[in-house]
C-alpha positions in Angstrom: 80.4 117.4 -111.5 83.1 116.3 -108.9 80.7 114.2 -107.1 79.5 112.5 -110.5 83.5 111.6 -111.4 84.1 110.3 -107.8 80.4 108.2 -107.7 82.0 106.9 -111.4 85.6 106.0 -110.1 84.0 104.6 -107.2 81.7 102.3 -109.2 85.1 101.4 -111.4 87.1 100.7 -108.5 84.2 98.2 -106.7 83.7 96.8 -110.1 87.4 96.0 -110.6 87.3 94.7 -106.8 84.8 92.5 -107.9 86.2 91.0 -111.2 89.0 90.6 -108.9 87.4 88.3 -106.6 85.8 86.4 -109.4 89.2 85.5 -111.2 90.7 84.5 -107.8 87.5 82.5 -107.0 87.6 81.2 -110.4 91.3 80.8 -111.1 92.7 76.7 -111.8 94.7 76.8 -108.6 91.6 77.4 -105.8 88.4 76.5 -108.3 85.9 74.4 -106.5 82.9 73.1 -108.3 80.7 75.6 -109.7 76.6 74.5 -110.2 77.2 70.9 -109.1 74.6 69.1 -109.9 72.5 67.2 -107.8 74.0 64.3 -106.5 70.9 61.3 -106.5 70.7 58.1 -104.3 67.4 56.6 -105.1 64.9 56.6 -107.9 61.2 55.9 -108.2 59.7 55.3 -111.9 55.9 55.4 -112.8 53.9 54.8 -115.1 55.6 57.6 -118.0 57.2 59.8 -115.1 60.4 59.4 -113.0 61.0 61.3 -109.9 64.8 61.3 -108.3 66.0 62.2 -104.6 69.0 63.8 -103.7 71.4 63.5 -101.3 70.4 67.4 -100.5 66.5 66.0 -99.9 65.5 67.5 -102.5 62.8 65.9 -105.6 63.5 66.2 -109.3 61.2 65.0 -111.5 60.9 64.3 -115.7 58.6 62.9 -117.8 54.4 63.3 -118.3 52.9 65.8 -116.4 49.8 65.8 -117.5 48.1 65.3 -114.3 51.0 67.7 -112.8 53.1 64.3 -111.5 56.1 66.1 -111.8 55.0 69.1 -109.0 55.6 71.9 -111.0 53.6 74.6 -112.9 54.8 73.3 -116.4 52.3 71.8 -119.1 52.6 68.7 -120.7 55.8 66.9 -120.2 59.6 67.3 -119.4 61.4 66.2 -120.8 64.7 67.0 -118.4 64.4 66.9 -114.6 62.2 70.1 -112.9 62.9 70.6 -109.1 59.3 69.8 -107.2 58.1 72.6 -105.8 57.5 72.5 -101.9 59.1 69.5 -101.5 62.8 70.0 -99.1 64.6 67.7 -96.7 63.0 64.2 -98.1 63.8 61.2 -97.0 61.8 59.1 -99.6 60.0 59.1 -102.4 57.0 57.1 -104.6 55.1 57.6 -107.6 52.5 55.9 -109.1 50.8 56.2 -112.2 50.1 59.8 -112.2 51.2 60.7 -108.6 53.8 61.1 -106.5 54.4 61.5 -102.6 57.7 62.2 -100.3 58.3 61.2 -97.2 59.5 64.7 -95.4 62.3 64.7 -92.6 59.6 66.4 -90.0 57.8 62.7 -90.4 55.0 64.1 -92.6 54.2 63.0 -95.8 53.5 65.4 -99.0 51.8 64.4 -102.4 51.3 65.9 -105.7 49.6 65.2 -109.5 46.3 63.5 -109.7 44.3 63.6 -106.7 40.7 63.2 -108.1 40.0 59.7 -106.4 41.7 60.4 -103.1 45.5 59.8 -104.2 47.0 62.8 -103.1 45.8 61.8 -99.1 44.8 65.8 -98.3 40.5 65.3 -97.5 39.7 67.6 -100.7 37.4 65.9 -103.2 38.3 68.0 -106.4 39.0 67.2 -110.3 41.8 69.6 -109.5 45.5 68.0 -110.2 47.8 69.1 -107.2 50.0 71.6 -109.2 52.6 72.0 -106.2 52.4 69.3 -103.2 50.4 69.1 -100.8 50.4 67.9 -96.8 48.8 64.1 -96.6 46.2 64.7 -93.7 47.3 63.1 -90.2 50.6 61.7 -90.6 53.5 63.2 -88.9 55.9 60.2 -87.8 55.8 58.6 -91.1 59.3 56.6 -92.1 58.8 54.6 -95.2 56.6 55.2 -98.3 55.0 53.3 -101.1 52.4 53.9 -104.2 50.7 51.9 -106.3 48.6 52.7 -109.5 46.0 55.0 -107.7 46.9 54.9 -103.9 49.8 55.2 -101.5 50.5 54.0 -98.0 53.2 54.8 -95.3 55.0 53.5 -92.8 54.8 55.3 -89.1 57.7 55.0 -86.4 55.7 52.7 -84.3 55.0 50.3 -87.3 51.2 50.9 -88.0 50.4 51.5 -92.0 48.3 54.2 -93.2 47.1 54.2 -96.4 45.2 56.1 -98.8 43.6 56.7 -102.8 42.0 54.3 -104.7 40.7 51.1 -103.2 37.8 49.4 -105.7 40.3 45.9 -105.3 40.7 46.6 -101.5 44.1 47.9 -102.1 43.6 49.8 -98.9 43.8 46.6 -96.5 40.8 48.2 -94.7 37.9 45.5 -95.4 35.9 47.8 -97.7 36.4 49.1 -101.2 36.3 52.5 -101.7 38.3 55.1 -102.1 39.9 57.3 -98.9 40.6 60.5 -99.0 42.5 60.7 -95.9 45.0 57.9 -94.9 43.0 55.2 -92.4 44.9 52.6 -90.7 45.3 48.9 -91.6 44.2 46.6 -88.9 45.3 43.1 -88.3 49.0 43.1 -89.0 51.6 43.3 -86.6 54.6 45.8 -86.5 55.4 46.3 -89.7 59.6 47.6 -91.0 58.8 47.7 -95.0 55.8 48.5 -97.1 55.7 48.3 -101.2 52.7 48.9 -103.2 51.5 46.6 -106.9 49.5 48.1 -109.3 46.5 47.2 -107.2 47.8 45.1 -104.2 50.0 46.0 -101.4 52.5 43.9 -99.6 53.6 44.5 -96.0 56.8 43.0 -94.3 56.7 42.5 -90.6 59.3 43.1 -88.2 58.9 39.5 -87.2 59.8 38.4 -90.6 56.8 37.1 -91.8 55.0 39.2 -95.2 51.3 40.3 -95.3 49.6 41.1 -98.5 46.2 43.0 -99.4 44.0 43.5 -102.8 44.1 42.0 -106.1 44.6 38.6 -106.6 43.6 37.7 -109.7 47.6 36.1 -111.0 48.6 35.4 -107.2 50.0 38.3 -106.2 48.6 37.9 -102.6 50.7 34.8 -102.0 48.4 33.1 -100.2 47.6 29.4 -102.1 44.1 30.4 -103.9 42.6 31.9 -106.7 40.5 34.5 -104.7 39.9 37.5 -106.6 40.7 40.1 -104.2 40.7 40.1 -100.7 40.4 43.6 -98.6 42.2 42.8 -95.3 45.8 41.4 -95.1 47.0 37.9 -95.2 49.7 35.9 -94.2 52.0 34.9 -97.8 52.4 31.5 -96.9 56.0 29.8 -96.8 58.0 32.5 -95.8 60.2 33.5 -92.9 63.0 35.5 -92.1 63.2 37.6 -95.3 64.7 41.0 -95.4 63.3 43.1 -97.9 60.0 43.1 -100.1 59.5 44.6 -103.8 56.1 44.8 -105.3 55.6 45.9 -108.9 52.6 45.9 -111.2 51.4 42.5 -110.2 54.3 40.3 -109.3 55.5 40.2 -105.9 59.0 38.9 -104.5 60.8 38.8 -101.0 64.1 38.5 -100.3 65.7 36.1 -97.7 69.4 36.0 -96.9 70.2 32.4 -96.3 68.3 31.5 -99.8 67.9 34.8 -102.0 64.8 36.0 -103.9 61.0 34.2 -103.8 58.2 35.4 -106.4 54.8 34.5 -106.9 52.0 36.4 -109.2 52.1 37.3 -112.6 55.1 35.2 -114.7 54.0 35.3 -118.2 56.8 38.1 -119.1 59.7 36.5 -116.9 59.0 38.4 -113.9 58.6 35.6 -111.5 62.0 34.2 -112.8 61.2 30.8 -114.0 61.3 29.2 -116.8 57.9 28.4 -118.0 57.0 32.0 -117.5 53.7 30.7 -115.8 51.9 32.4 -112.5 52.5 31.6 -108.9 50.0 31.1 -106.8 52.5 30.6 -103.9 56.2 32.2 -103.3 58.6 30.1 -105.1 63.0 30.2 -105.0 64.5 31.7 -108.0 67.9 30.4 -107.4 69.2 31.5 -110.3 67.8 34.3 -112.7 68.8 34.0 -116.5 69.4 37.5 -117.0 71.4 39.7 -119.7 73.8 42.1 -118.0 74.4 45.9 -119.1 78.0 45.1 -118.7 77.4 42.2 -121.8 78.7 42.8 -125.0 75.8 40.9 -126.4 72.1 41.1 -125.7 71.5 37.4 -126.4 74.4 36.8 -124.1 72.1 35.0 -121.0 73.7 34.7 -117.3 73.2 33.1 -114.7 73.0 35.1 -111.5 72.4 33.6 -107.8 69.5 35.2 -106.7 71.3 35.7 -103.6 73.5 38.0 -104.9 71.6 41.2 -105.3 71.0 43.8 -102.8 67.8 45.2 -104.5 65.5 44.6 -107.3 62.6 46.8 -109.5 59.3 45.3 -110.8 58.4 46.8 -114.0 55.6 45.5 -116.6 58.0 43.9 -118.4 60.6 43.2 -116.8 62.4 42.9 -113.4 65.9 44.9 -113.0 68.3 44.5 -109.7 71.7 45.8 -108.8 74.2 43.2 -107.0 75.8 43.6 -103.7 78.9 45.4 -103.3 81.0 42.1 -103.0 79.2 41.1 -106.1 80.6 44.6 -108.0 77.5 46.8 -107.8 76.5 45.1 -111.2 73.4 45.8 -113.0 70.8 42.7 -114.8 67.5 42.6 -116.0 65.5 39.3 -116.6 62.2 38.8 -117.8 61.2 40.2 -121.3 64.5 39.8 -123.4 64.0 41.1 -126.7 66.1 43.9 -128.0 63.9 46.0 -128.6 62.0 45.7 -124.9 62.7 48.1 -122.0 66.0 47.1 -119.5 67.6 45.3 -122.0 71.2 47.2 -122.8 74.9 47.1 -123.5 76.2 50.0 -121.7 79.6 48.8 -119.7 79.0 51.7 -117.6 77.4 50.7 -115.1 79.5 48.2 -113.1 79.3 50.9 -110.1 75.2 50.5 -109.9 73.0 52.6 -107.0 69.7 52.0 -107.1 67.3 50.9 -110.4 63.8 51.4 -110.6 61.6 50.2 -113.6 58.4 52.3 -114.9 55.7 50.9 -117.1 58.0 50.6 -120.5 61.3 52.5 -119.3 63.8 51.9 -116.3 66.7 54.6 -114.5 69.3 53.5 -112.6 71.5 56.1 -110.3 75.5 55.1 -110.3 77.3 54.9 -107.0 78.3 58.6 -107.5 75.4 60.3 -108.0 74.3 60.2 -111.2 71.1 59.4 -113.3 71.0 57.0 -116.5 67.8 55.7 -118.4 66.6 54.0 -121.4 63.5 52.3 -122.7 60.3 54.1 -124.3 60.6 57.6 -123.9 57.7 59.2 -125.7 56.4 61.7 -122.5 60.3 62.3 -121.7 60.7 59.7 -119.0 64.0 59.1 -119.8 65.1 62.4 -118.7 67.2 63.0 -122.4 65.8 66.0 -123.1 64.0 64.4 -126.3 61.3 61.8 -127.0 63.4 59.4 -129.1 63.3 56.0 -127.7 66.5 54.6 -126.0 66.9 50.8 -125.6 69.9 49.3 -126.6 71.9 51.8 -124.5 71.7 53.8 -121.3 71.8 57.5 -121.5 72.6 59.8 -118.8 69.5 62.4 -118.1 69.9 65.8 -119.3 69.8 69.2 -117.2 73.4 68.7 -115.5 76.0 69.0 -117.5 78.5 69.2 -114.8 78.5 65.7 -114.6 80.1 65.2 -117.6 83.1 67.2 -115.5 83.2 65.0 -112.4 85.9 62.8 -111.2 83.7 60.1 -110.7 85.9 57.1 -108.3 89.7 56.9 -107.3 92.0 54.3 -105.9 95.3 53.9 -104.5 97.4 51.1 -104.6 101.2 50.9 -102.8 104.2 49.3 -103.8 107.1 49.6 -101.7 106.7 52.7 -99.8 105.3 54.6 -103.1 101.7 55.5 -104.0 99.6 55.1 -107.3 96.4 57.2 -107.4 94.0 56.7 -110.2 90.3 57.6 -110.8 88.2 58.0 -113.6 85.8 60.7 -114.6 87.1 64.4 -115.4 88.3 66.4 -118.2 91.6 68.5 -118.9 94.2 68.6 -117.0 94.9 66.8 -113.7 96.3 68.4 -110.7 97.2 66.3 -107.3 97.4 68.0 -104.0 98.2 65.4 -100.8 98.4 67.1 -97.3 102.3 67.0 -96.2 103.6 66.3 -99.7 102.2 69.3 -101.2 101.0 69.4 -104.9 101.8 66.4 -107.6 101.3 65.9 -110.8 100.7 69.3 -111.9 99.2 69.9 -115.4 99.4 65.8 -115.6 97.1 64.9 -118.9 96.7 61.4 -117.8 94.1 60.3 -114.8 97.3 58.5 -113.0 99.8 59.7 -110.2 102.7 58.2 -108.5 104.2 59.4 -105.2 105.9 59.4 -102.4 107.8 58.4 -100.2 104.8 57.9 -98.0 104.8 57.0 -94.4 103.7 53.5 -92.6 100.0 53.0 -90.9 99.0 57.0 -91.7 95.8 58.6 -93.0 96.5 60.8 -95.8 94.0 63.9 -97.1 94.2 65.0 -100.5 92.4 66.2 -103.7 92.4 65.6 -107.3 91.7 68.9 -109.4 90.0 68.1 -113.0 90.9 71.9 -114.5 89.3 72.8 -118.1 89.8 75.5 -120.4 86.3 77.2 -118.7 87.5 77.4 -115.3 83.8 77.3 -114.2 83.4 73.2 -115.1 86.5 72.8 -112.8 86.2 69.5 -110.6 87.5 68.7 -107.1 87.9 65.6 -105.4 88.3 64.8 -102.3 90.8 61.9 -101.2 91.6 60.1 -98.1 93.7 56.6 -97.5 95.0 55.2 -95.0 99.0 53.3 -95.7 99.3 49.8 -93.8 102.9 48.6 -93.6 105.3 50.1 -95.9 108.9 49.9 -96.4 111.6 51.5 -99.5 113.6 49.3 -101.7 116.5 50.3 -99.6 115.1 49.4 -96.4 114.0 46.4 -97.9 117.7 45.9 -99.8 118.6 46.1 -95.0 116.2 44.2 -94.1 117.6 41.3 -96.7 120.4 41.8 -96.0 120.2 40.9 -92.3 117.9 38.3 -93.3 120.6 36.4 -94.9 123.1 36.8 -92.0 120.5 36.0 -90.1 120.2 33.1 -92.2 123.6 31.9 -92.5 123.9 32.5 -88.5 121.1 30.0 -88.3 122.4 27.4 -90.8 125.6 27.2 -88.4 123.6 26.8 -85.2 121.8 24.3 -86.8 125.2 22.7 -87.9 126.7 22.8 -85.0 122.8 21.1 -83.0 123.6 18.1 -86.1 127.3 17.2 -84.9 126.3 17.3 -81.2 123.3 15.3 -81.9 125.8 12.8 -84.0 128.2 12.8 -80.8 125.1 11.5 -79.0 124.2 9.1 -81.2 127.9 7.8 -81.1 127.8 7.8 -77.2 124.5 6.2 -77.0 125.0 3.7 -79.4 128.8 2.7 -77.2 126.7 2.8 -73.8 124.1 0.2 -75.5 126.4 -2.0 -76.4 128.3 -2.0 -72.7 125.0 -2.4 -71.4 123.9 -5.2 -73.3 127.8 -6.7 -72.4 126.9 -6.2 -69.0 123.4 -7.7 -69.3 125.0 -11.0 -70.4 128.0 -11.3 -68.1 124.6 -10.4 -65.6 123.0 -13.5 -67.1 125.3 -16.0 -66.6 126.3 -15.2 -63.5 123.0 -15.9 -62.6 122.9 -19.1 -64.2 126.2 -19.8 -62.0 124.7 -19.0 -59.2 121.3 -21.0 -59.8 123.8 -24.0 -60.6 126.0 -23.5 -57.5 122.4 -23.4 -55.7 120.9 -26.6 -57.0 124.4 -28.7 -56.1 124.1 -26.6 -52.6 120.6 -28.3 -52.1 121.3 -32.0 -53.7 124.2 -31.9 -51.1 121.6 -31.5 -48.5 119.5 -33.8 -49.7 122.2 -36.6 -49.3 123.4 -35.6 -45.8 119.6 -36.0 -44.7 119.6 -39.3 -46.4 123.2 -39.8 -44.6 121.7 -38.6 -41.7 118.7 -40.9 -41.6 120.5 -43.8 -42.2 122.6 -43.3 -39.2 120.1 -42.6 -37.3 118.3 -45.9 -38.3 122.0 -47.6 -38.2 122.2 -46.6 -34.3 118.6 -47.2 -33.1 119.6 -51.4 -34.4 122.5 -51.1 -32.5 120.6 -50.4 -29.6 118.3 -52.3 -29.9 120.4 -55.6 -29.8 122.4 -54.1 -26.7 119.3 -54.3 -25.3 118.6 -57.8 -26.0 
């Protein structure tokens, strides 16, 4: 009976120990972030199905799964995101219209949903759907990824491309058309940095610059200057050079060149290929400027126009196209092609001026925001919008269901300095705000509003701090990290100093330069007395030149006449002599 009380008190005192540990763990002063959720940087849409990757490497996918796409056991559709089973430590991602393949960080490449016509790249001929992904056959250096409707291809660390799956439009680049069941390599390209799959073409961009494209052709998606059907080996897209990135969707193609922006050719008839007369391209052609209506507009008949060169990526969809600007440009997201209202990518949302990365599905687009997290619209029918409901969302974007600790993040911060005193803002978070800032200690305790002022701060030092979001459930407490570096700073009484012997400084300098005016008066003065004595002396110079000149002349005329003088005597004497001789 002894034992049993001491086994109880035991079991009391452990379980007291450990509520103990849970309120310390969970108390507002030392909560971190409980369940985060996954933090995504890009996104790949297909047809009714998006799949997400994580900064973690993990996959989450949402939407139709009825030919499994989204990797997991569940029937039907999703309509929040499901972790893919088997899939850890990704590097990239694709999906196509019923299938979906990472790119794994051991180089090897895994697939999963419909594998019936070779999609899934593993050898097995079966009707089966790949429930849980599966190891593409032969590929182990892989470094880039890309799927189109029915087949995939990769990129290897040497630059070869393997591809695999459908192939009846010569999709595959391999100069047949049929369908592989095991990735085969496409010959008669060189190195290639970038790959990006069409519905049923595939476009290639070489390290040298130059874009190769493969498959259907029947709106110009190849690039290449003719109406050809198809054509199952890769050629050359004429009239390009230098570009940077590719992005192949459905059946429009576009590349990317610095010094100019973005060139499309294929299918235009919805907008696509950014010009006006919505007509296909045979050939690559400029969009300077794309008309587009912004998710930052307040009006959806609101059209702008946006340099081409200004965005950093774009996504095809069958609609539409989507991109996200450069970081100089604010991170903005537009959408041209189809405008209508009522049409996928078109929406008023001024949350996303901090864009990631958008990618556009066959009637619905998602766009990840620079801190991680996942917003959709358009049709949503199969759950590809990731709401966690099939109502349609296009006039607005939605973040995705299944994390609500998002709604709890501190989302961006910035600091800004005015004398030697700090600002810090941020937005994001809920409750109350606490501020903790290595060597200062903590600010702003219990501060309701997402602002802090502080200091006195040190010049040119990196400062380490967090901002605590703490809620009324400790367990959607929020932490953020901080860090800034201070350039020059100075108080309002070192400046009131430093003014100060500024303007004794000044008036020190206003008498130097006094005193450098009266000597350079006395100067003038001097040199304007010595002009004058030596123009005097010039002329008293002069005419005692002119005296002497005269002085010589009379000097020579008196010369002149003694020689005369002189002559005549002589003359005079030689007559006399002559008539003594006589």
């Amino acid at each position: 009976m002894q034992n049993h009380l001491r086994k109880t008190l035991l079991k009391k005192v452990a379980l007291l120990g450990a509520l103990a540990m849970l309120l310390s763990v969970f108390s507002p002063l030392n909560a971190s972030a409980q369940g985060t959720g996954p933090i995504f940087k890009t996104l790949s849409a297909g047809m009714n199905f998006t799949c997400g990757l994580t900064a973690d490497g993990d996959v989450y996918c949402w939407g139709d799964n009825e030919r499994s796409q989204l990797g997991t056991s569940a029937l039907n559709a999703n309509s929040t995101p499901n972790k893919v089973f088997r899939v850890s430590e990704a590097k990239a991602i694709a999906t196509g219209d019923d299938f979906a393949c990472a790119v794994l960080s051991s180089g090897g490449v895994a697939c999963w949903g419909r594998g019936d016509l070779g999609q899934t790249g593993d050898g097995v001929l079966t009707e089966v759907d790949r429930f849980f992904a599966t190891r593409v056959g032969g590929i182990n250096t892989a470094v880039g990824i890309t799927a189109g409707s029915g087949h995939a291809c990769a990129v290897l660390q040497d630059g070869a491309v393997l591809c695999w799956g459908r192939n009846e439009l010569g999709q595959l680049g391999n100069r047949v058309n049929k369908f592989e069941r095991l990735p085969i390599k496409v010959e008669g390209i060189p190195s290639i940095k970038q790959i990006s799959a069409g519905t049923e073409h595939t476009c290639a961009l070489g390290d040298n610059g130059f874009v190769y494209c493969w498959g259907d052709n029947k709106f110009g998606q190849l690039g290449i200057g003719l109406t050809q059907v198809l054509k199952n080996d890769p050629s050359l897209v004429l009239g390009l050079q230098k570009v940077e990135w590719i992005e192949i969707g459905y059946n429009t193609s576009c590349a990317y060149r610095t010094s100019s922006g973005i060139w499309c050719w294929g299918w235009g008839a919805d907008g696509q290929a950014g010009q006006l007369d919505r007509a296909n391209r045979w050939l690559p052609e400029l969009i300077a400027t794309v008309l587009t209506t912004s998710t930052t507009s307040s009006s959806l008949a609101t059209a702008l126009a946006i340099p081409s060169i200004d965005f950093a990526q774009i996504s095809i969809g069958k609609y539409n196209v989507c991109g996200v600007t450069n970081s100089l440009k604010g991170n903005i997201l537009y959408c041209w092609g189809t405008t209508k209202a009522t049409d996928p990518g078109i929406a008023t949302s001024t949350s996303f001026s901090t864009a990631g990365h958008v990618s556009l599905g066959s009637g619905h687009g998602c766009i990840t925001t620079l801190t991680g997290t996942v917003s959709c619209w358009g049709w949503s029918h199969r759950g590809q919008t990731g709401l966690g409901a099939s109502a349609n969302v296009f006039t607005t974007l939605a973040m995705i269901s299944g994390f609500p600790d998002w709604l709890y993040w501190i989302t961006s911060w910035k600091v800004t300095f005015e004398n030697n005193l700090g600002t810090l803002s941020w937005t994001g978070g809920s409750g109350s705000y606490l501020v903790s800032i290595e060597g200062l200690g903590i600010l702003c305790e219990n501060r309701s509003l997402p602002t802090c002022t502080f200091g006195p701060l040190e010049s040119n030092r990196k400062y380490i701090g967090t901002i605590t979001a703490r809620n009324t459930n400790v367990s959607f407490n929020r932490t953020a990290n901080i860090e800034f570096l201070t350039g020059s700073l100075v108080s309002e009484y070192q400046k009131y100093l430093s003014d100060l012997e500024n303007s004794e400084k000044l008036k020190k300098a206003e008498l130097f330069l006094d005193s450098i005016k009266l000597q350079i008066d006395n100067a003038s003065k001097l040199e304007t007395v010595a002009t004058s004595q030596l123009l005097a002396d010039n002329l008293a110079s002069t005419k005692k030149i002119e005296e002497m000149n005269a002085s010589d002349l009379r000097i020579a005329t008196s010369q002149s006449e003694i020689k005369k003088m002189l002559t005549n005597i002589q003359i005079t004497v030689a007559k006399i002599i002559k008539k003594i001789g006589n």
